[in-house]
LOFITI-828887 format. One record per atom (N, C-alpha, C): residue in three letters; atom name; x, y, z; residue number from 0. Coordinates in steps of 0.1 Angstrom, whole numbers, padded with zeros to 4 digits. Example, Ala and Ser with C-alpha at 12.3 -4.5 7.8 and 13.67 -1.06 7.14 Angstrom:
// residues 2
{node 'ALA' 'N' {0132 -0057 0078} 0}
{node 'ALA' 'CA' {0123 -0045 0078} 0}
{node 'ALA' 'C' {0132 -0033 0078} 0}
{node 'SER' 'N' {0128 -0022 0071} 1}
{node 'SER' 'CA' {0137 -0011 0071} 1}
{node 'SER' 'C' {0129 0000 0079} 1}
This chain:
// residues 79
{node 'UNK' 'N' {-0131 0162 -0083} 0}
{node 'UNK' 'CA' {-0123 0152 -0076} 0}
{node 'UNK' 'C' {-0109 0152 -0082} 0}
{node 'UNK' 'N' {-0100 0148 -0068} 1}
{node 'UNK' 'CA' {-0083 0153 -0075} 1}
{node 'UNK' 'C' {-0081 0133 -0072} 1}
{node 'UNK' 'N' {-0073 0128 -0083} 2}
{node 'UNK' 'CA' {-0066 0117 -0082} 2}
{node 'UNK' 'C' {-0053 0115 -0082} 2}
{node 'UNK' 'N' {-0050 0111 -0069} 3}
{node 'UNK' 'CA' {-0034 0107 -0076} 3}
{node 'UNK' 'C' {-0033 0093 -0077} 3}
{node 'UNK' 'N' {-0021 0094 -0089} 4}
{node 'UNK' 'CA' {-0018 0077 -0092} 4}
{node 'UNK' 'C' {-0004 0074 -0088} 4}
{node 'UNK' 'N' {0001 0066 -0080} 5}
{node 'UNK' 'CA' {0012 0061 -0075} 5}
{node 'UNK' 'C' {0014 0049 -0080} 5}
{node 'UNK' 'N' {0029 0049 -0087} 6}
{node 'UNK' 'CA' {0040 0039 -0091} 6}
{node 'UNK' 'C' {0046 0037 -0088} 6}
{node 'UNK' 'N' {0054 0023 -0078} 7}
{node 'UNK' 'CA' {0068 0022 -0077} 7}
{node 'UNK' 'C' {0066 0014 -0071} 7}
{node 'UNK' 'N' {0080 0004 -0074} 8}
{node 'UNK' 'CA' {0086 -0009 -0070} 8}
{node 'UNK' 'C' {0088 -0015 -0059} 8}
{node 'UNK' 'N' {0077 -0021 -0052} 9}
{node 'UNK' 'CA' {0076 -0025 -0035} 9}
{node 'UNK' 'C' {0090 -0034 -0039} 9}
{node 'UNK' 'N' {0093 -0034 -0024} 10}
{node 'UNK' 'CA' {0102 -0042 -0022} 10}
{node 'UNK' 'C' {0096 -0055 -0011} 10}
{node 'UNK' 'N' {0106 -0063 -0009} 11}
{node 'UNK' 'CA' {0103 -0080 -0004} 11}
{node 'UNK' 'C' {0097 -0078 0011} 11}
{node 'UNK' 'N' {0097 -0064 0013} 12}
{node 'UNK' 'CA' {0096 -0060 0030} 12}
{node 'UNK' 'C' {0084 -0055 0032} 12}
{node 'UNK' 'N' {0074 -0057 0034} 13}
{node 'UNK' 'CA' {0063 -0051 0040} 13}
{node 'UNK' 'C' {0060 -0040 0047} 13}
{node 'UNK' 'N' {0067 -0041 0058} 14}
{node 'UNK' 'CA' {0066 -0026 0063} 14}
{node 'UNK' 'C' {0073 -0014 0060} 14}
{node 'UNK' 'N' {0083 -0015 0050} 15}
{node 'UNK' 'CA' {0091 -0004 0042} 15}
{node 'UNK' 'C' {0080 0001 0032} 15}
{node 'UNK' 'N' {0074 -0014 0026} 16}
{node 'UNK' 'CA' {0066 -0007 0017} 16}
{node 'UNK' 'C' {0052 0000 0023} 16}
{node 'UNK' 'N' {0051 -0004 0033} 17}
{node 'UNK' 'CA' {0037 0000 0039} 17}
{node 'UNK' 'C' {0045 0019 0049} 17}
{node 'UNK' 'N' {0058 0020 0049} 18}
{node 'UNK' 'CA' {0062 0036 0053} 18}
{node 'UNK' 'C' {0059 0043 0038} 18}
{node 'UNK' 'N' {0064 0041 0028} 19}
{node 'UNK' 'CA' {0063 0044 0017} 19}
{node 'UNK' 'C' {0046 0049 0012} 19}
{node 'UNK' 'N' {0039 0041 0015} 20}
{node 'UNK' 'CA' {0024 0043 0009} 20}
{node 'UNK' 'C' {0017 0053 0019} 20}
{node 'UNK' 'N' {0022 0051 0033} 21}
{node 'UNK' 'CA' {0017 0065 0039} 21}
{node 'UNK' 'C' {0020 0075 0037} 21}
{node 'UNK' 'N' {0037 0076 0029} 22}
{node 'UNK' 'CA' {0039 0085 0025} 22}
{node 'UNK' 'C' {0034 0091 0018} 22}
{node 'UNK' 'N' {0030 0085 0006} 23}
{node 'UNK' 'CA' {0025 0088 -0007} 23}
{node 'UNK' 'C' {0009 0092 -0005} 23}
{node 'UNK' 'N' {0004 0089 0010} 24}
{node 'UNK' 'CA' {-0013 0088 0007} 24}
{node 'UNK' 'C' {-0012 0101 0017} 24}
{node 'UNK' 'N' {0000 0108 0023} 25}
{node 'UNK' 'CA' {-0001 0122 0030} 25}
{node 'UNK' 'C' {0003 0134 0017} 25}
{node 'UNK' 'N' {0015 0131 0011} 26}
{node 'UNK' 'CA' {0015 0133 -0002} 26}
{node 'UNK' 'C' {0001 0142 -0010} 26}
{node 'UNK' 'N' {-0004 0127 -0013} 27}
{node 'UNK' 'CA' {-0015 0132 -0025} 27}
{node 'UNK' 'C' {-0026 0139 -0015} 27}
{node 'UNK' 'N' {-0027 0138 -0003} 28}
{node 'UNK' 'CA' {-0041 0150 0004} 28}
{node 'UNK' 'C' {-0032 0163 0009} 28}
{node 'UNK' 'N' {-0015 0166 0005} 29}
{node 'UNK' 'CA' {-0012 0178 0008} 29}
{node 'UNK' 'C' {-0010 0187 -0003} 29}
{node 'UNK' 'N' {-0021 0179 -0016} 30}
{node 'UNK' 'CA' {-0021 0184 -0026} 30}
{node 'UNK' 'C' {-0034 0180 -0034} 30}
{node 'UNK' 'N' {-0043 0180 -0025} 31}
{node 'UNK' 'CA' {-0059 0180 -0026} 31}
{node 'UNK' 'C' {-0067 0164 -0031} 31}
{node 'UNK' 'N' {-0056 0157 -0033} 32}
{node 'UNK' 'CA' {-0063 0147 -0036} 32}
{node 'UNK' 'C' {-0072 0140 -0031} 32}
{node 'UNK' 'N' {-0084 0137 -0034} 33}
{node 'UNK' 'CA' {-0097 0123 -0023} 33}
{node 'UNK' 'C' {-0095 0111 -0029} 33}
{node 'UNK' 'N' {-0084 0106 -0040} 34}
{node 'UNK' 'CA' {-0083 0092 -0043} 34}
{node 'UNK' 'C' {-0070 0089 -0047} 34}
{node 'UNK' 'N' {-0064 0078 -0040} 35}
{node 'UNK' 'CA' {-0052 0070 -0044} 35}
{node 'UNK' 'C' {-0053 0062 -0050} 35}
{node 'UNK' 'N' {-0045 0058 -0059} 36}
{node 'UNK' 'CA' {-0045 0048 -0068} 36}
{node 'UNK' 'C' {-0031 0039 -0066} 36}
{node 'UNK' 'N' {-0030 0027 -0059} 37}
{node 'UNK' 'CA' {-0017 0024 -0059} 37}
{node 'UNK' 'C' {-0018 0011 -0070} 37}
{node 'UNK' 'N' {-0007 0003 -0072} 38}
{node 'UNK' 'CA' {-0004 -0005 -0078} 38}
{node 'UNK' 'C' {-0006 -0021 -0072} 38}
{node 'UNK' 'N' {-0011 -0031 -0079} 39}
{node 'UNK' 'CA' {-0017 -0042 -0075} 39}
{node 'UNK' 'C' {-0004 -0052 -0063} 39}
{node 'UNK' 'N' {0007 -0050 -0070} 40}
{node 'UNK' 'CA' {0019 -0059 -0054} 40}
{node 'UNK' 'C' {0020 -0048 -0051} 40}
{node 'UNK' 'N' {0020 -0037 -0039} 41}
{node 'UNK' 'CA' {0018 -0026 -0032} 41}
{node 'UNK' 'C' {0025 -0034 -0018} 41}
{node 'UNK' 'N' {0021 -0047 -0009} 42}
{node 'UNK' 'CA' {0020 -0052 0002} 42}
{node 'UNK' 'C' {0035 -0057 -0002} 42}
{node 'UNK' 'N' {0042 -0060 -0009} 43}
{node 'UNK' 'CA' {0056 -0069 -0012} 43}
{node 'UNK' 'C' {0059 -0072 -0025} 43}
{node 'UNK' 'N' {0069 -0075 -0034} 44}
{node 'UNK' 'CA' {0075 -0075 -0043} 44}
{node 'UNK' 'C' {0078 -0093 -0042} 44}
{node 'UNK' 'N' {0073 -0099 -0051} 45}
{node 'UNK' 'CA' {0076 -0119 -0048} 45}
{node 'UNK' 'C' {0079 -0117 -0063} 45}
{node 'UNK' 'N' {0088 -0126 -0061} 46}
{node 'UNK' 'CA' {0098 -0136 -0070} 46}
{node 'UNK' 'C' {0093 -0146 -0077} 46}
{node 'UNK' 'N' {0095 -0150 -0089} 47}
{node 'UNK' 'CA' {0086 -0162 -0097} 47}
{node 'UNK' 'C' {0092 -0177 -0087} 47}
{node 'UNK' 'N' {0100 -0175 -0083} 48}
{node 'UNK' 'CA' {0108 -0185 -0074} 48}
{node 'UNK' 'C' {0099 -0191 -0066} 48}
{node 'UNK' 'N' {0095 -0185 -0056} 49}
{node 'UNK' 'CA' {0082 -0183 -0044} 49}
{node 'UNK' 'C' {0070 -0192 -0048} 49}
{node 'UNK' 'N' {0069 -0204 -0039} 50}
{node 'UNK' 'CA' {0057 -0208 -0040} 50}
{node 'UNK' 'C' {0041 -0200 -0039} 50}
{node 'UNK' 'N' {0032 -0205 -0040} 51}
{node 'UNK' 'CA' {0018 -0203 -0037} 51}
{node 'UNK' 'C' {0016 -0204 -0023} 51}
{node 'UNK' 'N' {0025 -0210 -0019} 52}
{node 'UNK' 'CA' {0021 -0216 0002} 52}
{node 'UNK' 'C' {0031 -0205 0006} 52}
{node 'UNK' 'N' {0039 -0198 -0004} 53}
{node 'UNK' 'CA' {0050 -0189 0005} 53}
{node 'UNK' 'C' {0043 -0177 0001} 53}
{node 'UNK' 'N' {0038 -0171 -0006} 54}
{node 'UNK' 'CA' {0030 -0163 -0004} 54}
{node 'UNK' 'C' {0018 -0162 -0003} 54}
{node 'UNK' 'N' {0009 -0175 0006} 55}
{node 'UNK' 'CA' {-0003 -0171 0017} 55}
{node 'UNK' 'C' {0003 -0172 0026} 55}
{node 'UNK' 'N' {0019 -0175 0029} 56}
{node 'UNK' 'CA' {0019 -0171 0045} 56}
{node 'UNK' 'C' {0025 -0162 0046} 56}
{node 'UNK' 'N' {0028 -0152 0035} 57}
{node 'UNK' 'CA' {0030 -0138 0036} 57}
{node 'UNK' 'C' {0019 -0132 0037} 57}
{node 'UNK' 'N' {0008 -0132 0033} 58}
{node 'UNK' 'CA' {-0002 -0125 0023} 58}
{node 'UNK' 'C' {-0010 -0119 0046} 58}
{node 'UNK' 'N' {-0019 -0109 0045} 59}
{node 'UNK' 'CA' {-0026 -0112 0055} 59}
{node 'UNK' 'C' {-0042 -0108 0052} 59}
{node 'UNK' 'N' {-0047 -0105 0057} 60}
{node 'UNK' 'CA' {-0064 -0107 0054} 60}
{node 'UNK' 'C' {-0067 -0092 0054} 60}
{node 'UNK' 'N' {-0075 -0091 0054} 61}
{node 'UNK' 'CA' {-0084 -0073 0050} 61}
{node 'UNK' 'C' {-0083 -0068 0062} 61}
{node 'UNK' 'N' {-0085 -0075 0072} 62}
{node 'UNK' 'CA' {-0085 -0065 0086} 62}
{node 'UNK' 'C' {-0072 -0072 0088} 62}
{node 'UNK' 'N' {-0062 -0074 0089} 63}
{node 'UNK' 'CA' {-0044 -0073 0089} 63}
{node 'UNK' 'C' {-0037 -0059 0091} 63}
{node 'UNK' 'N' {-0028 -0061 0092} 64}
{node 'UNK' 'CA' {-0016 -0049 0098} 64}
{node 'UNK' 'C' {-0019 -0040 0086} 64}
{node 'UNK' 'N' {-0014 -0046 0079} 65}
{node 'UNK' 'CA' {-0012 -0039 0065} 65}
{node 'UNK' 'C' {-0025 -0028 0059} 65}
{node 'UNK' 'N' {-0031 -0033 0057} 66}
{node 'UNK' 'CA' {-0047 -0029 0051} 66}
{node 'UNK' 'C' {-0051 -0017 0065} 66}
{node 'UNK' 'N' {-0049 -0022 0074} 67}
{node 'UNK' 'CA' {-0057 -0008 0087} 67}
{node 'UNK' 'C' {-0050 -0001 0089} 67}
{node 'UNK' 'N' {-0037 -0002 0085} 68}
{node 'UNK' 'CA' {-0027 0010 0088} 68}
{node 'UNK' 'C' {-0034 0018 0075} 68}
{node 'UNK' 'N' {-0029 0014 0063} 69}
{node 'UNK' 'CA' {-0035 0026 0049} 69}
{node 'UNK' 'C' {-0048 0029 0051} 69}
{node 'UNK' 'N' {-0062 0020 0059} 70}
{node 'UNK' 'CA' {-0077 0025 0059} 70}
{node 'UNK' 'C' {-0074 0041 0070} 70}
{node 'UNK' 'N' {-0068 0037 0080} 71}
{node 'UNK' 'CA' {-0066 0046 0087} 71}
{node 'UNK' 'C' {-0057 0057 0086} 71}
{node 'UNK' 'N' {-0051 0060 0077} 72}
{node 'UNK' 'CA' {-0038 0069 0069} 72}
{node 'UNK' 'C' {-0053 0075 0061} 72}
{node 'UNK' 'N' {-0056 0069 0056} 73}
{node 'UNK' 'CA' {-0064 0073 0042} 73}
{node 'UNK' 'C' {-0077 0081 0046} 73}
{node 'UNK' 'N' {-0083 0076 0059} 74}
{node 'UNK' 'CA' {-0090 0082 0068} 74}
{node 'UNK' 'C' {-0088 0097 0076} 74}
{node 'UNK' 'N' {-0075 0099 0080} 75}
{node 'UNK' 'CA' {-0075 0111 0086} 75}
{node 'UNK' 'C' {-0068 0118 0073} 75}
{node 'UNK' 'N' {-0064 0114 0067} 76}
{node 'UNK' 'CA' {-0060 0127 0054} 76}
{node 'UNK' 'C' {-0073 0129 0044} 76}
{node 'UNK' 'N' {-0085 0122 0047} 77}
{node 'UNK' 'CA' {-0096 0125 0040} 77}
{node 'UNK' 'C' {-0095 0120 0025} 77}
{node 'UNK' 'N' {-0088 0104 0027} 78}
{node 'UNK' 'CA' {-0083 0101 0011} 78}
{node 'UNK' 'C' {-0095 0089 0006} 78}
């Protein structure tokens, strides 16, 4: 089993960061890998500023934009 581990500093945009992690998850299977490893704020970059109510109305649920784009990236690259 090949792992890659991805680092780097999402930014406040979600779908920049969500072009970025497909990138990273075509990346690591055009170089044999079957597991990604990304970093825990992956979805957006929040500020100590930011309430708790401003980020669940960022936040979206497991079946969300976010999460089925990477299941499905992760899917056809065999990750």
């Amino acid at each position: 089993m090949k792992v890659a581990i991805v680092q780097f500093k999402a930014s406040t945009k979600k779908e920049t960061n969500l072009k970025k992690i497909i990138d990273y998850i075509t990346k690591a299977a055009e170089k044999k890998a079957t597991l990604v490893a990304f970093p825990e704020f992956m979805m957006f970059y929040t500020n100590s500023s930011q309430s708790s109510k401003q980020l669940t109305n960022l936040a979206e649920t497991i079946t969300g934009n976010f999460i089925t784009t990477i299941k499905k990236s992760a899917k056809e690259n065999h990750i």
